[in-house]
Every structure is written in structure tokens, then in C-alpha cells.
C-alpha positions as CSV (number, residue, x, y, z in Angstrom):
1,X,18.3,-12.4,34.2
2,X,19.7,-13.3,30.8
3,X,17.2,-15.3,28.7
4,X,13.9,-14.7,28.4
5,X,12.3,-17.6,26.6
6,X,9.0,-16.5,24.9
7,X,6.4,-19.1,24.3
8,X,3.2,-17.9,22.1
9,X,0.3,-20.1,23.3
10,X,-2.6,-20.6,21.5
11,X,-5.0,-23.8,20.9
12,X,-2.0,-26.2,21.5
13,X,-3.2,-28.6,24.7
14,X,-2.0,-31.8,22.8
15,X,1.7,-30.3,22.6
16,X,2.2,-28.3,25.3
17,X,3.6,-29.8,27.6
18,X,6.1,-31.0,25.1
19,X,7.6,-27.8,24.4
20,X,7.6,-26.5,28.0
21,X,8.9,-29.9,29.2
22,X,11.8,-29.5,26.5
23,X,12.7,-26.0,27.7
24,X,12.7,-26.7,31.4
25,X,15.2,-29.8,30.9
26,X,17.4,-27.3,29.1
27,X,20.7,-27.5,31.1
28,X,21.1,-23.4,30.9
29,X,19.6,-22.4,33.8
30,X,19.7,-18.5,33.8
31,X,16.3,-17.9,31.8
32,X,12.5,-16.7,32.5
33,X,10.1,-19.2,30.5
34,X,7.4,-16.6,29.7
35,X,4.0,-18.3,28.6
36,X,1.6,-16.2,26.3
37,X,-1.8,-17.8,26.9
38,X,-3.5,-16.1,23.6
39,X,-7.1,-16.6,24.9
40,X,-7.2,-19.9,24.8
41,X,-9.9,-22.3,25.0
42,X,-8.8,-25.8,24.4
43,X,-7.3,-26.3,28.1
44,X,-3.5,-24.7,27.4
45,X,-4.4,-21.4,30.0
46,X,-4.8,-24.7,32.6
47,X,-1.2,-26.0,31.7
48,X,0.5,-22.8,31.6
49,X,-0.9,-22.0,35.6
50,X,-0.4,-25.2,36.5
51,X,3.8,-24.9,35.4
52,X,3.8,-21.2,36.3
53,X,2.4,-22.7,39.9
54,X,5.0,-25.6,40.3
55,X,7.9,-23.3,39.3
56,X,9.2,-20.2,39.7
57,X,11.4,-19.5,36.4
58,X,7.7,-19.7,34.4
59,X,5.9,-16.8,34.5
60,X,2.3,-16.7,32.7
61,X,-0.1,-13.5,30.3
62,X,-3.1,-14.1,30.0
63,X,-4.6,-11.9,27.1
64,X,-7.8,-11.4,24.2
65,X,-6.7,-13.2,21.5
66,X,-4.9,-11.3,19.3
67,X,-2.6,-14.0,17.0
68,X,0.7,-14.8,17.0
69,X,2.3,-11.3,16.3
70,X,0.3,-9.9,19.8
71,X,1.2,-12.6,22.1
72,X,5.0,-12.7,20.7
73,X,5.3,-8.9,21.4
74,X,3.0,-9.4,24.9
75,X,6.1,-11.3,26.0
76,X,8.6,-9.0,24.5
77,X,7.0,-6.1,26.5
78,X,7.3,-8.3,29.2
79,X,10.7,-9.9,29.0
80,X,13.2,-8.4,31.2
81,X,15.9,-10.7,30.0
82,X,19.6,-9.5,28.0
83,X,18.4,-11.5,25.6
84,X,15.0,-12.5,23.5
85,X,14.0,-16.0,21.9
86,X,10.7,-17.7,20.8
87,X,9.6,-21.5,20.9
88,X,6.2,-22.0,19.5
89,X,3.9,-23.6,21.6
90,X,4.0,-27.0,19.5
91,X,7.5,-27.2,18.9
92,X,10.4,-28.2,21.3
93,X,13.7,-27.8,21.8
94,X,16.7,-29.6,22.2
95,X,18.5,-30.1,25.5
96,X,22.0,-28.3,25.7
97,X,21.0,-25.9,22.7
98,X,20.7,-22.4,25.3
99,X,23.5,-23.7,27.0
100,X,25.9,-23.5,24.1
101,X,24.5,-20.4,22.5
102,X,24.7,-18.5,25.3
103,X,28.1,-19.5,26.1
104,X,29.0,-18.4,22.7
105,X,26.7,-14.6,23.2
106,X,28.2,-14.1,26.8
107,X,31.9,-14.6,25.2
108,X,30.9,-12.4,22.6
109,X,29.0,-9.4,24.1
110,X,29.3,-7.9,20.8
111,X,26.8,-10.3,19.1
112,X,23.4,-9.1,18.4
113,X,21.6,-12.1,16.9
114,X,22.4,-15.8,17.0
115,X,21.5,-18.4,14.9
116,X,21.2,-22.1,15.1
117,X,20.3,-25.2,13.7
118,X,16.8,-26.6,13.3
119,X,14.8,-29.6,11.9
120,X,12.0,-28.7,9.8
121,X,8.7,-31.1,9.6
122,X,10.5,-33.1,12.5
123,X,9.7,-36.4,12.4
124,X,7.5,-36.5,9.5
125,X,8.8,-37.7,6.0
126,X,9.4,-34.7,5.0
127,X,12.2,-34.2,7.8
128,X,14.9,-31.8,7.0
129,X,18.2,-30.7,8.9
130,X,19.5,-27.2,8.6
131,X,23.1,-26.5,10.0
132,X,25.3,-24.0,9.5
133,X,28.8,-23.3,9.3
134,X,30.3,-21.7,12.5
135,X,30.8,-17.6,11.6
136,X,30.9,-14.9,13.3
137,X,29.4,-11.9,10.5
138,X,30.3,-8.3,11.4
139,X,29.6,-4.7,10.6
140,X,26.3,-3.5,9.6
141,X,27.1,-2.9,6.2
142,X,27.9,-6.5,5.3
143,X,25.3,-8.8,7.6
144,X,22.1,-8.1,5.2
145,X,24.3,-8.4,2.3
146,X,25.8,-11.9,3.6
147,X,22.3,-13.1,4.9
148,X,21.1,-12.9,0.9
149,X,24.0,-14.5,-0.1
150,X,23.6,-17.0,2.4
151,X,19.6,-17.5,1.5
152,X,18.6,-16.5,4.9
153,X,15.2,-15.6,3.3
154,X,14.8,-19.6,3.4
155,X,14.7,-20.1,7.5
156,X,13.3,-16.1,8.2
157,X,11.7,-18.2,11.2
158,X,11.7,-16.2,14.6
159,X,12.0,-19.1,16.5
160,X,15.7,-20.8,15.7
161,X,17.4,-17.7,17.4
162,X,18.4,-15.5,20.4
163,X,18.5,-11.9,19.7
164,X,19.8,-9.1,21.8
165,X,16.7,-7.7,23.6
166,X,17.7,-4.1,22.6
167,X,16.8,-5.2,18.8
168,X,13.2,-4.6,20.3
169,X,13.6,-1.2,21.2
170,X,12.0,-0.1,18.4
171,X,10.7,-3.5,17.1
172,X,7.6,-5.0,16.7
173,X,5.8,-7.7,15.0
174,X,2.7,-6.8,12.9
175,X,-0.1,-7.8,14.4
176,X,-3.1,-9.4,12.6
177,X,-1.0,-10.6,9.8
178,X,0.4,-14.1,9.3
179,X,4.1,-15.2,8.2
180,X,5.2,-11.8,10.3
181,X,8.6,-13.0,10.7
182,X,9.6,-13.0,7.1
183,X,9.4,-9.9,7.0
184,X,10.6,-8.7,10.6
185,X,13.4,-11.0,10.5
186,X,15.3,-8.9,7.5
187,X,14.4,-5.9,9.3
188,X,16.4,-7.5,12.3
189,X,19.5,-8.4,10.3
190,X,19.2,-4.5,8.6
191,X,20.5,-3.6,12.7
192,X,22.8,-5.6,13.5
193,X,26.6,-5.4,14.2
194,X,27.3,-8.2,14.6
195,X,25.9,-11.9,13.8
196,X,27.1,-15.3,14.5
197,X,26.1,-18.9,12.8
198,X,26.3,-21.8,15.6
199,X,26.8,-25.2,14.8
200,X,25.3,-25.9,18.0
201,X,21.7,-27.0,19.6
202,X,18.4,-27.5,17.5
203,X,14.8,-26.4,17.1
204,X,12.7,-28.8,16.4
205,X,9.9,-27.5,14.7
206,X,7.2,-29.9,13.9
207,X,4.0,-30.6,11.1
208,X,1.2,-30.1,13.2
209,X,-2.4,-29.9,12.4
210,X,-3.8,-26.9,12.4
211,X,-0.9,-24.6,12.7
212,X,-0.2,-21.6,10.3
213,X,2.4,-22.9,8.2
214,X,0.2,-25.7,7.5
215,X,-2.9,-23.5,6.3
216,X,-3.5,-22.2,3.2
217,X,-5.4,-19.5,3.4
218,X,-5.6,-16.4,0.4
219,X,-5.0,-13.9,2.9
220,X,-2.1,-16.1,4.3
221,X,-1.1,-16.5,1.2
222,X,-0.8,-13.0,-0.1
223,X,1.2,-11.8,3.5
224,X,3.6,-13.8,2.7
225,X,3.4,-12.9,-1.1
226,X,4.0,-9.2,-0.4
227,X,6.9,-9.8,2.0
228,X,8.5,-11.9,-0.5
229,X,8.2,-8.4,-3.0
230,X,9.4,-6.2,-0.1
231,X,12.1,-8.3,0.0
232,X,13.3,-8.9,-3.2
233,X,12.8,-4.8,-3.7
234,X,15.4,-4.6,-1.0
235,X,17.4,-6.7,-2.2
236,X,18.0,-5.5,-5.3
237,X,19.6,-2.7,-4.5
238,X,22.5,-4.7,-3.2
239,X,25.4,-4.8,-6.0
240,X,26.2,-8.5,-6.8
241,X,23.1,-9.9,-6.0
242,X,21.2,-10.9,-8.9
243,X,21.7,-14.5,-8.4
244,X,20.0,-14.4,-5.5
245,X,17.7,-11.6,-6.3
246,X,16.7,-14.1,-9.0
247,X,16.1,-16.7,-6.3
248,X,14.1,-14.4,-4.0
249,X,12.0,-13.7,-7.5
250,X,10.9,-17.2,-8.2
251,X,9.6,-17.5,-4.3
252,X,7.8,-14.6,-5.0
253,X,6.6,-16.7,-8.4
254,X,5.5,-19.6,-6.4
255,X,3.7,-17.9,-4.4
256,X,1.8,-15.3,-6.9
257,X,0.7,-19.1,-8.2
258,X,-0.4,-20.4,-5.2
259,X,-2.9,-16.8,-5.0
260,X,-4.2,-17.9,-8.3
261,X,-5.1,-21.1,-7.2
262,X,-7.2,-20.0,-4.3
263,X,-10.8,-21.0,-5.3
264,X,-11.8,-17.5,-3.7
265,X,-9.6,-15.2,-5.4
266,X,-11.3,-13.5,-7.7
267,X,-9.8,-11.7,-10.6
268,X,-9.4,-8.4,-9.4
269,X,-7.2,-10.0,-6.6
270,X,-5.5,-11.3,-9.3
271,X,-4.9,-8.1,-11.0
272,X,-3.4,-6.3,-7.7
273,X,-1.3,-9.2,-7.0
274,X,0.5,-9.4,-10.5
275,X,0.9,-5.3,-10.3
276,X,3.3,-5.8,-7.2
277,X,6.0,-7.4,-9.6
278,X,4.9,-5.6,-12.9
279,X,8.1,-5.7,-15.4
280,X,9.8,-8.3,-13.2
281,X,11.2,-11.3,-15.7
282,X,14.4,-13.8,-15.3
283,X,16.1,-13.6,-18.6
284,X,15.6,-17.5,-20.1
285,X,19.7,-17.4,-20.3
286,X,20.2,-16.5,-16.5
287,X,17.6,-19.2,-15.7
288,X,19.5,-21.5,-17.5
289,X,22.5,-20.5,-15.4
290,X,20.5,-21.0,-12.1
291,X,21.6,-23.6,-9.7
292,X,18.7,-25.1,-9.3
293,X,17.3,-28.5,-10.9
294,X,16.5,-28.8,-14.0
295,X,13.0,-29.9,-13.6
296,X,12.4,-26.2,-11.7
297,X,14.4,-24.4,-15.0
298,X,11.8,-26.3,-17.0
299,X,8.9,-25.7,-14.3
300,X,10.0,-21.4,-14.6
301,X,10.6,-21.5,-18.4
302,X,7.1,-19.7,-19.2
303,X,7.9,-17.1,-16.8
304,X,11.3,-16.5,-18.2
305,X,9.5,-16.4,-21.5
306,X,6.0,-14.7,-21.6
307,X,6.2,-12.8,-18.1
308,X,4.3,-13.8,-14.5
309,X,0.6,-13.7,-15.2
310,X,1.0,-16.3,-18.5
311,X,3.1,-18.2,-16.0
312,X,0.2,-18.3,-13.4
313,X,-2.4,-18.8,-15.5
314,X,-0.5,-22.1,-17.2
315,X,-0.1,-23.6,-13.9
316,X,-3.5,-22.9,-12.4
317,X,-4.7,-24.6,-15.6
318,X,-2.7,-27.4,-15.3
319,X,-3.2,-28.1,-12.0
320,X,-7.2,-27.8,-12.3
321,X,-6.6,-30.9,-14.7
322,X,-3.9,-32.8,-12.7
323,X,-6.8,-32.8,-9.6
């Protein structure tokens, strides 16, 4: 066995049988689909029997719900393939995209992690195609280093690669928390030897209602907040990063904002939240030299200028009064 395919399922009945139609039409044919049923109860434990019943590559858990983290490591306890990948259980993929990549990983035994091309918010107006150069990255040393460079931080996603299970070993995704994989996915790179960007295949990872991406919760919110800081703390130990350290500093801006304007965060959540980047600032000179548009120089201006929580505060206001 050489795949195992790793679907999370959890209150997803309407989309389903997209996904799991999408992987079983892939023409690679040397995987295990493994279905997660994460306790659900819209109908989606039905579908995954009735799949795991009509064929034998499907093989279904049935578990307490436990969130996204539990069921993805459920099937990576499970999976007994060479190699690990997830598809969210209302996303798809498309056909011909395992073939290729694992054409490319069994040709090169040496790669640990794989990464391909995806379309985020597929087919919603807000559609966007990420590709990437073919590249083959090597030598622990230089793959966390090139991944900043390379704003990896932008598509941390678990789900647009194939990883050598033995990443795993000692691996696991946090469970209870949400956004996991941005900060599991740097932990990844951290242990690799060797990574490779494919020009081949696509995720296609869609807006649905309901899903985590699309919610907005403070606690959501603040997971993602923190592994933004974790990030950024790592990565500014790497020499000839500040450009990008810079970068990773204004996601961790954006979202410090976004905790402000969470009706119920209350000022003491506040206070903890702007301690985790006490003292970081963008000198209004190296914003200036950012390559980003001006309208976001202009947007970041009072942070350069009068530090995060001024920032914050300003935009809160303002967008109180733009509602």
C-alpha cells in the first residue's frame, strides 16, 4: 500500500459524496481511502458505510467527536500507507493529481513532502489559483528557510500535500484547537530532507457554509493568532529574513485586529493578546519598502508609527462606524 488518503468527516452530507466520488475517479490506483466519521449526525456515517460496503479500497472509523485534529490523527494511527494525505470532507480533488505526484515521490524516494497546486474559494468569486514552480528543495538546513522565503505561511493547509508517513512518527495534530495546520505544517517542513513543488494536479478547496475557515469565532480567532507569533518568533531567527519576518508580522497584525473586533472579547483578552507581540513594530521606512500595495502601506501606517494596540484600537473604531 502506498497512499493512504485521509478524509475527516464531520457534518458534511450535502458534499460528501463529492469528495469521495472525486478521489475514487482518481486514475492512481494504489491507495486506501480512509473515512473518519467524527460522530456525525447529519447522515455522512450512512454514506461512508454505504462506500466502505460497495468497495474495498474504502475503509471506515467511526469515533466521539473530537474535531478536526482527532479524526485527522484517527486516520493517521490508522493509515498503513508509505505515504499520508488529507481531503476535507467538502472539498474534492482533481482527477490525475495522485497519479502524477506519486510518480514524481516513487522516482524520488528521497522526498519527504510534496506539494501541489490548489484553488482556493473554488468556484465562488473569490476564486484563486495557486501554482508553483517545479523544485525539488533539499537539505534540512535550507527547506524552513526557503519555505519563508517562499511565503509558505500563506497555503500552511494540510490538505494540498502528500507527506512521507514517517513524518508522523512523532507527529500529531493538536486536538481541540482550530487552524492546527498552521502551525503543524512548519513543524513538518522543520524535518524534512527533502521537499519538492509540483506543477501538477489540484485541490479544490471550496467556500462552504459552515466550515471552520468560514467561522469567526474569538477562540478561532486567537489559535490562529498565537501560531501566527510562534511563527514569526521562529522565523526570526533565520538570517536574511526580515522581509518576510515583516510579512509574517502584519498577519499577525490582522489578526490581533480581528480579536479586537470580537463583540465578546473583553479587555483583559485584549491585554494578553497584545503582550504576545510586546515591542514588535515595522519601521515606517521598511514598510515603505514593502512589496505590498500601497493601500495596505497606508492601511499599516499607524502600526509602523504608534505600535499594535493604537493600531487596533483605530480600526475597531473605524469599522464600528463603517457598519
Amino acid at each position: 500500500m502506498k497512499l493512504s488518503i485521509i478524509v475527516p468527516v464531520y457534518k458534511v452530507r450535502r458534499y460528501l459524496q463529492r469528495c469521495i466520488e472525486s478521489i475514487l475517479q482518481q486514475t492512481y490506483t494504489d491507495y486506501e481511502l480512509i473515512l473518519v466519521d467524527d460522530g456525525s449526525t447529519d447522515g455522512s456515517s450512512v454514506i461512508c458505510d454505504r462506500y466502505a460496503q460497495e468497495c474495498d479500497k474504502v475503509r471506515v472509523i467511526h469515533k466521539k467527536n473530537g474535531g478536526l485534529s482527532s479524526a485527522r490523527n484517527a486516520g493517521i494511527a490508522a493509515a498503513r500507507g508509505e505515504y499520508i494525505t488529507f481531503v476535507d470532507g467538502d472539498d474534492a480533488v482533481a482527477s490525475g493529481t495522485y497519479y502524477y505526484n506519486m510518480h514524481i515521490l516513487l522516482s524520488n524516494p528521497d522526498i519527504d513532502i510534496i506539494e501541489f497546486p490548489f484553488v482556493e474559494h473554488y468556484e465562488s468569486p473569490r476564486s484563486k489559483i495557486v501554482t508553483f514552480k517545479p523544485e525539488k528543495v533539499s537539505g534540512n538546513s535550507n527547506i524552513f528557510p526557503d519555505w519563508i522565503a517562499r511565503k509558505g505561511y500563506e497555503h500552511c493547509f494540510a490538505w494540498n500535500k502528500i507527506y512521507r508517513s514517517e513524518l508522523f512518527f512523532f507527529v500529531r495534530y493538536p486536538e481541540g484547537e482550530v487552524f492546527e495546520d498552521t502551525l503543524i505544517t512548519p513543524i513538518l517542513y522543520s524535518s524534512c530532507e527533502n521537499v519538492y513543488y509540483s506543477d501538477c494536479g489540484f485541490y479544490y478547496y471550496y467556500d462552504n457554509e459552515g466550515s471552520i475557515s468560514n467561522s469567526h469565532s474569538l477562540a478561532g480567532h486567537m489559535q490562529l493568532y498565537r501560531n501566527y507569533v510562534t511563527l514569526h518568533n521562529k522565523a526570526s531567527e533565520i538570517p536574511g529574513q526580515e522581509e518576510n519576518c515583516n510579512d509574517i508580522l502584519l498577519h499577525c497584525i490582522d489578526f490581533l485586529t480581528d480579536i479586537y473586533r470580537c463583540a465578546d472579547c473583553n479587555k483583559q483578552q485584549r491585554k494578553e493578546a497584545l503582550a504576545l507581540i510586546k515591542g514588535k513594530r515595522i519601521a515606517i521606512d521598511e514598510l515603505c519598502k514593502m512589496e505590498i500595495p500601497l493601500i495596505k502601506k497606508i492601511k499599516y501606517t499607524s502600526f509602523a508609527l504608534f505600535g499594535a494596540g493604537f493600531h487596533c484600537r483605530l480600526l475597531s473604531m473605524l469599522h464600528k462606524k463603517l457598519k
